[in-house]
C-alpha positions, 0 to 999 in steps of 0.5 A, a space after each residue: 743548501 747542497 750542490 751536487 758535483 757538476 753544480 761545485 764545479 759552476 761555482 768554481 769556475 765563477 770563482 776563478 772567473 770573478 773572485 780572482 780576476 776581479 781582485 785582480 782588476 781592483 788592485 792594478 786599474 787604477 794605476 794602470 789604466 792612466 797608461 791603458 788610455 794613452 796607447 787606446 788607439 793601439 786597440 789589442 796591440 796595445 799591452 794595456 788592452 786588458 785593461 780597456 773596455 771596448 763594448 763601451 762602443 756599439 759595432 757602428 763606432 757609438 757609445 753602448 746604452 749603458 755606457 751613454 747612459 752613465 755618460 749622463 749621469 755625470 753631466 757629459 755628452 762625451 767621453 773624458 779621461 776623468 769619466 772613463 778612469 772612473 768606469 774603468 775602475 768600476 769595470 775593471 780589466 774589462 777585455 781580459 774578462 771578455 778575452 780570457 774567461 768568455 762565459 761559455 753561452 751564447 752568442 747573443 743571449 736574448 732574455 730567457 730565449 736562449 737557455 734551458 732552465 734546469 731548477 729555481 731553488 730560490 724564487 722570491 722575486 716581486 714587484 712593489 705597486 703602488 696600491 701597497 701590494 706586490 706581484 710575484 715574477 716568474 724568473 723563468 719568463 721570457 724576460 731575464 729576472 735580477 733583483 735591483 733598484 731602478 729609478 725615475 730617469 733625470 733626463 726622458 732621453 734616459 732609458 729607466 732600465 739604465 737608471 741605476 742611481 737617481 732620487 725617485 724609486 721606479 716601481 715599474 722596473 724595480 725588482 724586490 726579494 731574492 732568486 737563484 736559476 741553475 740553467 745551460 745555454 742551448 747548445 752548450 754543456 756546462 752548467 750556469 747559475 744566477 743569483 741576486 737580491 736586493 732587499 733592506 738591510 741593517 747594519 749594527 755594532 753592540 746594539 748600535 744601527 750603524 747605517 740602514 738602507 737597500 743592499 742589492 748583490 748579484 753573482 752568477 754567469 752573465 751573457 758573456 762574463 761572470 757577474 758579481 756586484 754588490 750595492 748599498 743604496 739609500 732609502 728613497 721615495 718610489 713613484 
């Protein structure tokens, strides 16, 4: 696939904006964050506040949807230093992303809502049904389309679309195959891209299957953040 001038310069900005500040948070959270929590209160007075993650909390003082929902995951109503180590580190230098490298859309991105979709050079996104067929998904709906695993919640106060890890595959908010969008916020300049898959790798080594199962990666310009994920998950029951 060629890019064109404006589209290099997206991906570069994504690589400074991930890549380099996503080493970054790997190499220093886990040390740092111990630090980071003893000084929490402090808010951005605190010089460990980069490494903090304030959206863990609603504006109402609440825990955010995804954070409760990861709360649960691990048997916890609320929050503890164990847990929250644990989300730090996966959601490394949380404020200095959303502090120093804001993506540049909008305030509030609602679905597909709020931006121009300027081409769709890879559009291969399904659905599994239950009748062993598949629906195709337009990516440019209303609604923001990204390839991944979502499961059968353990507990009905979990919602299905914060249901990331679990026993039984939903077919009703999986997502299959693979896309890529290049599109601009409305009312901004610059160019932005998403790109996931999600789909069943093998990997071997002279011959030999070493592991088969999911791989889910997603790269590209999210609301406010760049996005780049990658997953391995292994081969379960849908339902």
């Amino acid at each position: 696939m060629r890019y064109n001038k404006e589209q290099k310069a997206s991906i570069w900005h994504f690589i400074k904006g991930s890549l380099f500040v996503g080493a970054f948070g790997i190499l220093t959270a886990w040390i740092i964050f111990p630090l980071a929590w003893l000084f929490r209160n402090k808010g951005r007075d605190s010089i460990f506040w980069w490494w903090m993650d304030d959206e863990r909390y609603n504006s109402d003082g609440y825990y955010a949807d995804d954070y409760l929902a990861y709360l649960k995951l691990h048997e916890n109503t609320y929050e503890t230093f164990l847990t929250a180590y644990k989300w730090h580190n996966r959601n490394a230098v949380w404020n200095l992303k959303r502090d120093k490298f804001l993506v540049d859309s909008t305030e509030a991105e609602v679905g597909n809502n709020a931006i121009d979709v300027v081409s769709t050079p890879i559009d291969r996104y399904v659905k599994f049904n239950k009748n062993a067929t598949y629906t195709k998904l337009d990516q440019t709906g209303i609604w923001i389309v990204d390839a991944g695993l979502k499961f059968i919640p353990e507990s009905p106060e979990m919602d299905v679309w914060q249901s990331h890890s679990g026993d039984i595959i939903s077919y009703y908010a999986s997502i299959i195959g693979e896309g890529m969008m290049w599109f601009r916020a409305k009312g901004k300049k610059q160019l932005m891209f998403r790109y996931s898959q999600c789909e069943i790798v093998q990997y071997k080594l002279l011959g030999i299957q070493l592991w088969i199962g999911w791989r889910t990666i997603k790269l590209g310009h999210g609301n406010k953040s760049y996005v780049m994920t990658m997953k391995h998950q292994k081969i379960k029951t849908w339902a």
